[in-house]
TIDRENVO-653642 format. One record per atom (N, C-alpha, C): y, x, z; residue in three letters; atom name. Coordinates in steps of 0.001 Angstrom, whole numbers. Each point is the difference from the previous one (the first is absolute). Example, Ala and Ser with C-alpha at 12.3 -4.5 7.8 and 13.67 -1.06 7.14 Angstrom:
BEGIN
(site (-5690 13190 7800) ALA N),
(site (1190 -890 0) ALA CA),
(site (1200 900 0) ALA C),
(site (1050 -350 -720) SER N),
(site (1190 820 60) SER CA),
(site (1090 -770 730) SER C),
This chain:
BEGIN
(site (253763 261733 129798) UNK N),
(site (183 1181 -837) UNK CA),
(site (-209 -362 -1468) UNK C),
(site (1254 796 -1143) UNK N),
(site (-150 -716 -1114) UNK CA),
(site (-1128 938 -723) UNK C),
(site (-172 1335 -122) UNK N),
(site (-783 1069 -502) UNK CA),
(site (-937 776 886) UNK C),
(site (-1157 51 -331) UNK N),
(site (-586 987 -13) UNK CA),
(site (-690 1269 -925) UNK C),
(site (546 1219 204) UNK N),
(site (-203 903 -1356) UNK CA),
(site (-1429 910 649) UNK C),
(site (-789 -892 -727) UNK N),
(site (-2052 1062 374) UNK CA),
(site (20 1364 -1043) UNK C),
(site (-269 1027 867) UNK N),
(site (-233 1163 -1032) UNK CA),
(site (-1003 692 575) UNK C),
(site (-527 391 -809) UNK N),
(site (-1453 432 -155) UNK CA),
(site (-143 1758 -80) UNK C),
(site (-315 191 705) UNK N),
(site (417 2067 366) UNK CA),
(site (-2013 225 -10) UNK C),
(site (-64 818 -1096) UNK N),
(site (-1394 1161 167) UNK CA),
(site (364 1257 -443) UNK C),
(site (422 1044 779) UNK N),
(site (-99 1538 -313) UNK CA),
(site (1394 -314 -971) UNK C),
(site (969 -471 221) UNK N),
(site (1477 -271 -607) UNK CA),
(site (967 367 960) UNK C),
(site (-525 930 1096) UNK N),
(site (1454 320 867) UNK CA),
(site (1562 374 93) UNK C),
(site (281 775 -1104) UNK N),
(site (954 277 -785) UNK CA),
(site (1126 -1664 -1015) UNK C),
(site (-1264 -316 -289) UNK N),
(site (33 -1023 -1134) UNK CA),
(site (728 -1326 731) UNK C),
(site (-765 -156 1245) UNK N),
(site (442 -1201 471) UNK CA),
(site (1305 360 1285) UNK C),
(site (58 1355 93) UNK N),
(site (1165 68 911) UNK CA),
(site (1150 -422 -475) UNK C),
(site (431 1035 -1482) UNK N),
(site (974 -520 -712) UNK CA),
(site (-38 -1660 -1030) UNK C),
(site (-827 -810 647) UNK N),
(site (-10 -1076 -694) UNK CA),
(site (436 -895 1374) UNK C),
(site (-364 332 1058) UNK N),
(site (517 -300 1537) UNK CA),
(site (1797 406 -187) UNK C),
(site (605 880 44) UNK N),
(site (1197 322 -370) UNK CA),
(site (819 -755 -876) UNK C),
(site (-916 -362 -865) UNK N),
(site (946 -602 -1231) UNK CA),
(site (383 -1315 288) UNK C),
(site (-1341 -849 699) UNK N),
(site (92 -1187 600) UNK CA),
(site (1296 -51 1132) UNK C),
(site (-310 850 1018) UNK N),
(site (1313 -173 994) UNK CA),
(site (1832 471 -496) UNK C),
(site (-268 375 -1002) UNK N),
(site (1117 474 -883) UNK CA),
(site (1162 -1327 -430) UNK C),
(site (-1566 -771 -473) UNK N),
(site (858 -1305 -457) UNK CA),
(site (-233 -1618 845) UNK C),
(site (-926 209 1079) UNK N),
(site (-120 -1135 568) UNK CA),
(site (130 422 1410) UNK C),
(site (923 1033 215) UNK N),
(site (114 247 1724) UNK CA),
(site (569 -1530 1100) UNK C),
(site (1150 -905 -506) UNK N),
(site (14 -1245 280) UNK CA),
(site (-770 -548 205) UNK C),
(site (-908 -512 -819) UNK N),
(site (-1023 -1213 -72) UNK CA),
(site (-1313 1040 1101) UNK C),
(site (-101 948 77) UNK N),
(site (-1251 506 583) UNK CA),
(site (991 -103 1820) UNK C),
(site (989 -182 -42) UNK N),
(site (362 228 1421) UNK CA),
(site (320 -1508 381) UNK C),
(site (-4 -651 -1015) UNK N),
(site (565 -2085 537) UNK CA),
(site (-1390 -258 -359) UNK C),
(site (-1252 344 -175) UNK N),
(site (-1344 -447 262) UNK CA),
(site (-306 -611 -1121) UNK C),
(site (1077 -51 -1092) UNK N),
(site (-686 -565 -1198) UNK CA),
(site (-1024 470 -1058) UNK C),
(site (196 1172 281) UNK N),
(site (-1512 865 -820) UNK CA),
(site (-455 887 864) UNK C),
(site (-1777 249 37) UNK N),
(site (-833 985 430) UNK CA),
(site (-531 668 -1002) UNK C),
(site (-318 1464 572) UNK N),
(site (-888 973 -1025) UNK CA),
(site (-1502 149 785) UNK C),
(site (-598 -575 -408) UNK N),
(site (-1200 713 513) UNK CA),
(site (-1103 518 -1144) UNK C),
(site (-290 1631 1000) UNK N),
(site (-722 879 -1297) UNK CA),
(site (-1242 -330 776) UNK C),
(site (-1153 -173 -1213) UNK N),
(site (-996 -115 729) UNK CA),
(site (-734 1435 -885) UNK C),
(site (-590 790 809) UNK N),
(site (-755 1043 -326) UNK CA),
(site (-1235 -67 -266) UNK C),
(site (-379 767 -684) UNK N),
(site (-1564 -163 -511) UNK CA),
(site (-931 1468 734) UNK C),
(site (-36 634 1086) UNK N),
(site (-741 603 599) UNK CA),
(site (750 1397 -933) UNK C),
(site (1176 -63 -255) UNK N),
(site (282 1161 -349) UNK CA),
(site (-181 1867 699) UNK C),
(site (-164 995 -986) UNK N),
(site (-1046 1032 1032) UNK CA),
(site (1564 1153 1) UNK C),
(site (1231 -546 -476) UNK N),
(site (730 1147 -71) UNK CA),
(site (1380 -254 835) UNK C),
(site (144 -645 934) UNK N),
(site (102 102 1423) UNK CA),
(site (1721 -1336 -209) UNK C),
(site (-679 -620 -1324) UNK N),
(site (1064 -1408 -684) UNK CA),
(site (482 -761 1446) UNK C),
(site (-863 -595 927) UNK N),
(site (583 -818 1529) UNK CA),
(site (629 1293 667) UNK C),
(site (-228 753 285) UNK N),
(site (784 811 1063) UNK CA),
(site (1563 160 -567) UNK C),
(site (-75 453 -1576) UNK N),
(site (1464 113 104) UNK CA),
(site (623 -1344 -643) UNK C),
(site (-312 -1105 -307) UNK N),
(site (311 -1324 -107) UNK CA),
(site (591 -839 1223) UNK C),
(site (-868 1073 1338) UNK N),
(site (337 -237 1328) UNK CA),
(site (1713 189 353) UNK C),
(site (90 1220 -568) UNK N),
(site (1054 557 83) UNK CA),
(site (1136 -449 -183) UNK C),
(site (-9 -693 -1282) UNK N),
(site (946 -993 -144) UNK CA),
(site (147 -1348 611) UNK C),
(site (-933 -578 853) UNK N),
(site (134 -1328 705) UNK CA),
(site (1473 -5 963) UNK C),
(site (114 1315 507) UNK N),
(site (1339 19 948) UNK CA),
(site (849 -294 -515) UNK C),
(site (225 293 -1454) UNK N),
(site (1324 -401 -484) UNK CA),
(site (106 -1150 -1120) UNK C),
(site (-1089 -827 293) UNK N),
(site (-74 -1133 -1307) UNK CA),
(site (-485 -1146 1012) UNK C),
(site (563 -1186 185) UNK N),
(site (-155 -1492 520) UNK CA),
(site (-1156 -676 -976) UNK C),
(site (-795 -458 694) UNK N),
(site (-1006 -1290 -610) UNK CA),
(site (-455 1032 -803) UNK C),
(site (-620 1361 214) UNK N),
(site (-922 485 -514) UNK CA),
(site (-1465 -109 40) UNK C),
(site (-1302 -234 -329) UNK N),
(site (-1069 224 1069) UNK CA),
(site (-1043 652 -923) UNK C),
(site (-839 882 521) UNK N),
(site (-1261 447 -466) UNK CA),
(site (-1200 -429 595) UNK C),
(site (-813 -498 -1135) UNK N),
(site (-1148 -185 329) UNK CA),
(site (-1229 1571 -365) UNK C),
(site (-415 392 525) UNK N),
(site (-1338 692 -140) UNK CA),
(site (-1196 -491 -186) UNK C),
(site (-446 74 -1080) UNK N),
(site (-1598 -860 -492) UNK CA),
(site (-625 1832 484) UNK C),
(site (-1662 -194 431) UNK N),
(site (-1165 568 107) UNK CA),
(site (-284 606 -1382) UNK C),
(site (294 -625 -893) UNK N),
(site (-643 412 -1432) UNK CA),
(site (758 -598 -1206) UNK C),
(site (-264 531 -1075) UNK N),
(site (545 -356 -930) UNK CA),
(site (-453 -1245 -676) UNK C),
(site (828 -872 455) UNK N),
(site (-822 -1197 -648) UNK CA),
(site (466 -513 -1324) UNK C),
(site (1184 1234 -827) UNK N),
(site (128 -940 -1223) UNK CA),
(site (1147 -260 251) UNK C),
(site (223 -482 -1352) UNK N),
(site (1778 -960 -20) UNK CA),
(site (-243 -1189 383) UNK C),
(site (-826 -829 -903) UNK N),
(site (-196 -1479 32) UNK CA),
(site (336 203 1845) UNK C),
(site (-1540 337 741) UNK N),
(site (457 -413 1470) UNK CA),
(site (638 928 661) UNK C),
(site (425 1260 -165) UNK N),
(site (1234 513 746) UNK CA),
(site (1586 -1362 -176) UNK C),
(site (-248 -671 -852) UNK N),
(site (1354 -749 -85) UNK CA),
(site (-68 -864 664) UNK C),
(site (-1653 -748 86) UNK N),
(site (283 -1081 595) UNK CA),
(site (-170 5 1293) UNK C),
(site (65 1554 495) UNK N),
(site (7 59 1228) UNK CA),
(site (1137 206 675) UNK C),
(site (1385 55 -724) UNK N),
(site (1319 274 147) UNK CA),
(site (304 -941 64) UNK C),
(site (-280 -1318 -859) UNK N),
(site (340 -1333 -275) UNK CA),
(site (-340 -324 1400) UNK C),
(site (-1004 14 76) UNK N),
(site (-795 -704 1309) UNK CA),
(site (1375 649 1165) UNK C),
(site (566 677 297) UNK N),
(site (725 522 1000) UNK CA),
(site (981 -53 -240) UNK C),
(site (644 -1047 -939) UNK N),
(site (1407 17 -561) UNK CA),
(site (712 -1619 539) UNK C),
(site (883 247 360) UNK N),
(site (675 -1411 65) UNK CA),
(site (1286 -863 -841) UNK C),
(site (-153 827 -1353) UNK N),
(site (1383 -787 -788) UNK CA),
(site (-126 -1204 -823) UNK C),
(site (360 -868 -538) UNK N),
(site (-68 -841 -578) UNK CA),
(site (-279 529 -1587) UNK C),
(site (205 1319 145) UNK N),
(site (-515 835 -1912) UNK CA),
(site (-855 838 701) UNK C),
(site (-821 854 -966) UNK N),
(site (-441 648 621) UNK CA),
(site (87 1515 -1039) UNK C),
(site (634 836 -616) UNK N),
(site (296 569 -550) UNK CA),
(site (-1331 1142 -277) UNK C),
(site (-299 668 -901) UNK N),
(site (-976 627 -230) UNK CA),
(site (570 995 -211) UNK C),
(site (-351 1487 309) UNK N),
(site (1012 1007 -964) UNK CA),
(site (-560 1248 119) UNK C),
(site (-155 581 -1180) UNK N),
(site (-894 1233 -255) UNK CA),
(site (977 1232 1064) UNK C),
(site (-688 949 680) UNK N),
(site (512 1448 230) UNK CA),
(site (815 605 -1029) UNK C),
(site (-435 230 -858) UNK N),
(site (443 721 -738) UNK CA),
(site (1574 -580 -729) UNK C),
(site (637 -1092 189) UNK N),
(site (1079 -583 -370) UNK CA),
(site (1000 559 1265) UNK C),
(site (1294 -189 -1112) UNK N),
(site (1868 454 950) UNK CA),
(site (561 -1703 -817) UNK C),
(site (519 -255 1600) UNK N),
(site (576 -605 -51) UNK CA),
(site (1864 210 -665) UNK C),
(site (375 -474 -873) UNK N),
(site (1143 34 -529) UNK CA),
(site (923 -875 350) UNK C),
(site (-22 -1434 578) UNK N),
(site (1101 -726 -127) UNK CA),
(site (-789 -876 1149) UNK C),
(site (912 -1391 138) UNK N),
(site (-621 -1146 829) UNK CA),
(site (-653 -1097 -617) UNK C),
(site (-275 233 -1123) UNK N),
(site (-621 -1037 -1048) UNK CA),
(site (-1626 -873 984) UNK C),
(site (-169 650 985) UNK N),
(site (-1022 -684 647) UNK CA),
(site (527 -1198 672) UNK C),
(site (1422 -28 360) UNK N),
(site (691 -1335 1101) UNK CA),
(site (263 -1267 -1395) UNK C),
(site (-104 1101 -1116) UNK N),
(site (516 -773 -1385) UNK CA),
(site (-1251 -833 -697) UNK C),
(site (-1290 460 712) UNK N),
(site (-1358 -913 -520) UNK CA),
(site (-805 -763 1191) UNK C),
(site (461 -187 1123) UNK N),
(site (260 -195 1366) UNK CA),
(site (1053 -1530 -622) UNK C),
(site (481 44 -433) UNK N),
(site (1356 -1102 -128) UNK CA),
(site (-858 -650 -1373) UNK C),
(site (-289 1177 -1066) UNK N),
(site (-686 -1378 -1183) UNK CA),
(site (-1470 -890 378) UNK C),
(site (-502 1106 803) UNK N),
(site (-892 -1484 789) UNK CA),
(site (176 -1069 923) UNK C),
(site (856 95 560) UNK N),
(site (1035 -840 935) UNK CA),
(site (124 -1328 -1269) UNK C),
(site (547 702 -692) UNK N),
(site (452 -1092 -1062) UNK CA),
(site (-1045 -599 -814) UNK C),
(site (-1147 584 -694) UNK N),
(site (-1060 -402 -383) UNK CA),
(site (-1338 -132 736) UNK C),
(site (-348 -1040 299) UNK N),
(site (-861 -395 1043) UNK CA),
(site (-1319 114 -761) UNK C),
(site (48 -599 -1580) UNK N),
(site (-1219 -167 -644) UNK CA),
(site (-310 1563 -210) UNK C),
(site (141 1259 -145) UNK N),
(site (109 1128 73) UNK CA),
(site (-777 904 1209) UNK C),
(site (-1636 434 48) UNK N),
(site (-805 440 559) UNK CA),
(site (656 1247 303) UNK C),
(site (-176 1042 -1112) UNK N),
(site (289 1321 77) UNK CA),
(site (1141 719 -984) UNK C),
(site (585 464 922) UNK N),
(site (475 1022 -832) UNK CA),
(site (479 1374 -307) UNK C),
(site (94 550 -1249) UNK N),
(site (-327 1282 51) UNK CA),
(site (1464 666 -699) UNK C),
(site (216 1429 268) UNK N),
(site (1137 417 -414) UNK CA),
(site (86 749 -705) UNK C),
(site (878 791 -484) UNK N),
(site (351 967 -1025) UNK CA),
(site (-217 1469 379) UNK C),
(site (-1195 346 -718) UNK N),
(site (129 1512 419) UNK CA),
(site (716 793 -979) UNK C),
(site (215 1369 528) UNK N),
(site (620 1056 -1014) UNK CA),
(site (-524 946 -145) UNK C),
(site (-415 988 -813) UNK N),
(site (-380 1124 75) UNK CA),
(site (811 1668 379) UNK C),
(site (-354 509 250) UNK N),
(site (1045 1061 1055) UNK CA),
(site (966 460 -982) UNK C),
(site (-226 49 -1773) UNK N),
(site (1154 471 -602) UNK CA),
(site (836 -1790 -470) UNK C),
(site (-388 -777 681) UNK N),
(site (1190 -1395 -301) UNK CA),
(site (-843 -878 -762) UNK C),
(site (-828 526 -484) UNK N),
(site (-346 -1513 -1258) UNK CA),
(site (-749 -1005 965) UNK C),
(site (-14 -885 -854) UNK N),
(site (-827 -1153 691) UNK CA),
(site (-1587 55 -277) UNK C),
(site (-1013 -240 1635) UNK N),
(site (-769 595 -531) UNK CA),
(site (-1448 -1869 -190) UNK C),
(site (-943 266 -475) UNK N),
(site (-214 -1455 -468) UNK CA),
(site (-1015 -533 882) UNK C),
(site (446 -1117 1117) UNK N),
(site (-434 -448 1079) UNK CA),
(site (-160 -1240 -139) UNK C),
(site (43 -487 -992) UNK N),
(site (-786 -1639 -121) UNK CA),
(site (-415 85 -1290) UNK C),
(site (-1746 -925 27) UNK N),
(site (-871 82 -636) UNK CA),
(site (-178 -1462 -605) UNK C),
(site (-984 -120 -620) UNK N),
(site (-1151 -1195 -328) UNK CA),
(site (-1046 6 902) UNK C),
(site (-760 -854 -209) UNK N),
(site (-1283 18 767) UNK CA),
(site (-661 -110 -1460) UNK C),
(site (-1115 632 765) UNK N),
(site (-965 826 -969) UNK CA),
(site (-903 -1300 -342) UNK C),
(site (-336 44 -1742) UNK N),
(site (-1064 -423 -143) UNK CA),
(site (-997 816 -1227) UNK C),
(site (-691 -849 -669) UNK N),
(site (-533 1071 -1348) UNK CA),
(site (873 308 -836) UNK C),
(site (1058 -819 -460) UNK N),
(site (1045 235 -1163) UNK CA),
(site (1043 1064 309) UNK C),
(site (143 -325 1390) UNK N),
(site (1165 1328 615) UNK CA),
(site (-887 1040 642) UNK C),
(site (-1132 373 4) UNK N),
(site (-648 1054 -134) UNK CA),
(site (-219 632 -1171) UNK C),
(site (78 -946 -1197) UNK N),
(site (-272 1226 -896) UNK CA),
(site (1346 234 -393) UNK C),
(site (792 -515 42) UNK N),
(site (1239 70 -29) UNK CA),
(site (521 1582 897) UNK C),
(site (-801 368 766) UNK N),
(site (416 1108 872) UNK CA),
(site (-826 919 -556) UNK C),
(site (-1212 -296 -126) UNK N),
(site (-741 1123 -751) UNK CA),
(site (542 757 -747) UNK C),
(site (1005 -1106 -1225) UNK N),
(site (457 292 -1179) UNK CA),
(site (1303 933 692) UNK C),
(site (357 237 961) UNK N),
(site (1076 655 640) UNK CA),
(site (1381 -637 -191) UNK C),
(site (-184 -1683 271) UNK N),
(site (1086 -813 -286) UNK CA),
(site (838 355 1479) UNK C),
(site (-541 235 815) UNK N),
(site (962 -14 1250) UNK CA),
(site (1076 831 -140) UNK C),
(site (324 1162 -571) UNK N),
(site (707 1081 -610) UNK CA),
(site (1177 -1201 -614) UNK C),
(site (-154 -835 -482) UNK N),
(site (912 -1036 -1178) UNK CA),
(site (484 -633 1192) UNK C),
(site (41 -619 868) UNK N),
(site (153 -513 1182) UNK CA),
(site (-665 -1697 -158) UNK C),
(site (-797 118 -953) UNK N),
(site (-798 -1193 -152) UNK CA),
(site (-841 -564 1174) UNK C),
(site (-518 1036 773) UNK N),
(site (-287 -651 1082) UNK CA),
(site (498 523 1806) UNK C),
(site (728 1391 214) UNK N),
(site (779 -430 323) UNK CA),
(site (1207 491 -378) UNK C),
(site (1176 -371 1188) UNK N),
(site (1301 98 -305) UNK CA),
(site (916 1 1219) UNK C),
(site (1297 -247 -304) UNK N),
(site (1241 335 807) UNK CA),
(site (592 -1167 -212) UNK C),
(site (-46 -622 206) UNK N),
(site (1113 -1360 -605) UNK CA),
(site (1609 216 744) UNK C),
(site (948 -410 -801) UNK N),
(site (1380 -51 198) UNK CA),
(site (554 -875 829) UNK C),
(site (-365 -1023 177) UNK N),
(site (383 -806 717) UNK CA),
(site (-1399 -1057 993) UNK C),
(site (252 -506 1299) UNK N),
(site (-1058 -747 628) UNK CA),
(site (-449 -1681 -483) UNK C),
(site (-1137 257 -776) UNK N),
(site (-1143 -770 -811) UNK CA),
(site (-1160 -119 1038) UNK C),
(site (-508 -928 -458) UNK N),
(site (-1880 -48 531) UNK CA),
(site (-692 816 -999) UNK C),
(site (-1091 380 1128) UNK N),
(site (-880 1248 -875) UNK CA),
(site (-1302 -99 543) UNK C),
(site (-1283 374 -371) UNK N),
(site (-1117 -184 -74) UNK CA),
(site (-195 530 1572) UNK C),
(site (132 1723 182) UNK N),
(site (164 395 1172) UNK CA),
(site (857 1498 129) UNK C),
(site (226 638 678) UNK N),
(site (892 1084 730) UNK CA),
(site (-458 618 940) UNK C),
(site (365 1486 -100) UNK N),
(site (-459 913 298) UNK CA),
(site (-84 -23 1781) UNK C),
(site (-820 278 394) UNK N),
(site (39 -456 1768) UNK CA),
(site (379 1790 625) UNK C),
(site (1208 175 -1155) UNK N),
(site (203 1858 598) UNK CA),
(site (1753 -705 693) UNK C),
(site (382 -1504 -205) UNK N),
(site (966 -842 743) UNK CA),
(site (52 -1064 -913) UNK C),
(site (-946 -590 1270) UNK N),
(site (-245 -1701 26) UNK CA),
(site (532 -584 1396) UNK C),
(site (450 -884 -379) UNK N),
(site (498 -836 814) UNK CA),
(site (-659 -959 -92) UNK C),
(site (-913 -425 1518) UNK N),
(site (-1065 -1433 -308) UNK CA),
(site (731 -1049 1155) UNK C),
(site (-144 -1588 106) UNK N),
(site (867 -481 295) UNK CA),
(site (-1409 -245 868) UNK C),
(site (422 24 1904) UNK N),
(site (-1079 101 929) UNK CA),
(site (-988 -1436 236) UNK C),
(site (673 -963 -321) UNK N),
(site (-860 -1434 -325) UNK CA),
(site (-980 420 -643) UNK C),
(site (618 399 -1467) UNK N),
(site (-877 315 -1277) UNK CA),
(site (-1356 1224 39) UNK C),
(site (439 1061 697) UNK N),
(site (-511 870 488) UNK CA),
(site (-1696 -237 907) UNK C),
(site (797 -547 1271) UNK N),
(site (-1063 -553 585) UNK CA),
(site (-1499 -1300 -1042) UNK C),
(site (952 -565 -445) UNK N),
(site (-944 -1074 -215) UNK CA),
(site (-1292 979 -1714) UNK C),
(site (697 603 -547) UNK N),
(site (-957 889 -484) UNK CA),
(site (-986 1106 978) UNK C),
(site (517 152 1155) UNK N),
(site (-818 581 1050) UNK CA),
(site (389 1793 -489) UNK C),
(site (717 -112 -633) UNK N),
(site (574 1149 -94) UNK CA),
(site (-458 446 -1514) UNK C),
(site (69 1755 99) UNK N),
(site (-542 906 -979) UNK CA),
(site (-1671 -382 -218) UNK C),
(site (-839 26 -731) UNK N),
(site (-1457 96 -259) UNK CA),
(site (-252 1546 506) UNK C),
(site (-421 -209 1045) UNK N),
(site (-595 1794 346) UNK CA),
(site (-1255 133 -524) UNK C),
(site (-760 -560 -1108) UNK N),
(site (-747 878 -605) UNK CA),
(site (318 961 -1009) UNK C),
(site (1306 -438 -109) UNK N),
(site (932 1255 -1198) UNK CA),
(site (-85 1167 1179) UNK C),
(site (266 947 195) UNK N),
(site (-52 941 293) UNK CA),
(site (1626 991 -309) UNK C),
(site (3 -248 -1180) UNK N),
(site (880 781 -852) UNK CA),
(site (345 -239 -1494) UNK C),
(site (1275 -726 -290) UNK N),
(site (297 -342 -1187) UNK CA),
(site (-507 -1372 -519) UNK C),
(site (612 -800 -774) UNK N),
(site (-277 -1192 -518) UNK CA),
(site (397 -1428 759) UNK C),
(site (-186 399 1647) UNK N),
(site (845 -660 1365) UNK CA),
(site (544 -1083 -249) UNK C),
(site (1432 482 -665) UNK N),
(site (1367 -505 -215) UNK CA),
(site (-143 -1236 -1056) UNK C),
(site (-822 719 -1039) UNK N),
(site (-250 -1238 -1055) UNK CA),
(site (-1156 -1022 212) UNK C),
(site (-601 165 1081) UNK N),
(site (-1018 -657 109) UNK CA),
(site (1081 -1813 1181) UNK C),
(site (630 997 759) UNK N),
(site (605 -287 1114) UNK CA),
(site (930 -1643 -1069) UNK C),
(site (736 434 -406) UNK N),
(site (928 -801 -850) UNK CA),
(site (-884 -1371 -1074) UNK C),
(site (-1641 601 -597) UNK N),
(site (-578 -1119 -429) UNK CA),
(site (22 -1018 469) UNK C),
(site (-454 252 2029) UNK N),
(site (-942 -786 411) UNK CA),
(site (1487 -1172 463) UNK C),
(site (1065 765 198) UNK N),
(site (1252 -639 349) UNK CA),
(site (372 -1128 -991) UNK C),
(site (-699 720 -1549) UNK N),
(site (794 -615 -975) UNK CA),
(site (-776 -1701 -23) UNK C),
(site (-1401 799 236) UNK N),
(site (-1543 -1246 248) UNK CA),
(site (459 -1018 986) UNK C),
(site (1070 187 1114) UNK N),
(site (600 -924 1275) UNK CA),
(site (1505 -277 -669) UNK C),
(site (224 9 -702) UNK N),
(site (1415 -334 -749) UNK CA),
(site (1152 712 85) UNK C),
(site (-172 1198 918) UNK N),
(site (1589 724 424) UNK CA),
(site (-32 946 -1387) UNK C),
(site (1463 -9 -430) UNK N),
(site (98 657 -1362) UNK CA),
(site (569 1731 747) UNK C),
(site (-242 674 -519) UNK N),
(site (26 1525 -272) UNK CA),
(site (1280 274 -854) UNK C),
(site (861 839 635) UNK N),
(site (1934 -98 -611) UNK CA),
(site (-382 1515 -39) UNK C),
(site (684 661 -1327) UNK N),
(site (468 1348 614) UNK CA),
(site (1618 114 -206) UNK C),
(site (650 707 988) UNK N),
(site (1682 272 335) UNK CA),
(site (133 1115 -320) UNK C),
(site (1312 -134 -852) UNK N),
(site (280 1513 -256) UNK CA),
(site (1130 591 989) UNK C),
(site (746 -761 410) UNK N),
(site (982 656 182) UNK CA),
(site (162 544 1958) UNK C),
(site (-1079 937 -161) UNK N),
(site (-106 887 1119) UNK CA),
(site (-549 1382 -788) UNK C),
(site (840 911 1016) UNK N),
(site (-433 1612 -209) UNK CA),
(site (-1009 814 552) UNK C),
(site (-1280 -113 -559) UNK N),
(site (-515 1116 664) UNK CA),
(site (-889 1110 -663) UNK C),
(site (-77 1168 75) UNK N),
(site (-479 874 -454) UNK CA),
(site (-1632 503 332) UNK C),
């Protein structure tokens, strides 16, 4: 299997149905020739997110849900999807995103081609079209005060880039981690809990030599 797409569902029932939809919209092929899986892994959601997630398993191939006991967080709600995933990528992808196009078979193919290439991350949009700014710096004192000063607004620290460059790190709301690479970092750091994850995730990659790409040319909202 070439993909696996992990999504992460807490009290998002609505959110992740139509993000389920959007996916089979544009990858109904590849989810029926076994080349990509979705698996949502839930976070002990209380507003009844598995039952009707259920609902849709009848009509979607290489779907699967996991049910966690409790909310354990992003960091390890993901890497508990990972852990149950079998693709050679392992795709990360927020609920709250619509899929627009097939630009995922299109970053699926630039890692194929770039081997030295750990992770990578894609182009988000914001719901009225603009591009919204999903790759960063990594933080130190100079680019902290640099944010203080409300440089991030300038796109000084982060941004949208136009075309696929190496970048410090990318937003893990769709990351694509390459499953060698993945594993041998042992995954997400689950002492994050919530937020910071993604950029932490890409240092330690950068600390083992795999460089961090972000791609633009996929659609998603």
């Amino acid at each position: 299997m070439k993909l696996s797409i992990v999504i992460l569902s807490y009290n998002t029932k609505d959110l992740i149905i139509n993000c389920l939809k959007s996916i089979t919209t544009w990858y109904s092929k590849e989810l029926e020739n076994n080349d990509i899986e979705i698996i949502i892994v839930d976070n002990a959601s209380t507003d009844d997110s598995v039952l009707s997630i259920k609902k849709q398993v009848l009509s979607i191939k290489n779907l699967h849900i996991v049910g966690n006991k409790e909310n354990f967080g992003f960091a390890k709600g993901c890497n508990v999807g990972a852990n149950e995933s079998q693709g050679r990528y392992i795709l990360f992808l927020n609920s709250d995103t619509q899929v627009q196009d097939d630009g995922f078979l299109r970053m699926t193919k630039f890692l194929d081609e770039h081997n030295e290439i750990g992770i990578l991350g894609g182009r988000l949009l914001n719901p009225d079209g603009s591009a919204q700014a999903s790759v960063g710096k990594f933080y130190s004192l100079f680019n902290l005060f640099l944010m203080l000063l409300g440089a991030e607004r300038f796109g000084m620290l982060r941004r949208s880039p136009r075309k696929a460059i190496p970048v410090d790190w990318v937003s893990g709301a769709c990351m694509a981690v390459r499953r060698s690479v993945f594993e041998k970092l042992k995954g997400y750091d689950e002492h994050f809990f919530m937020y910071m994850e993604d950029m932490e995730l890409c240092f330690r990659a950068k600390k083992l030599g795999y460089g961090t790409y972000f791609y633009p040319d996929v659609k998603l909202t």
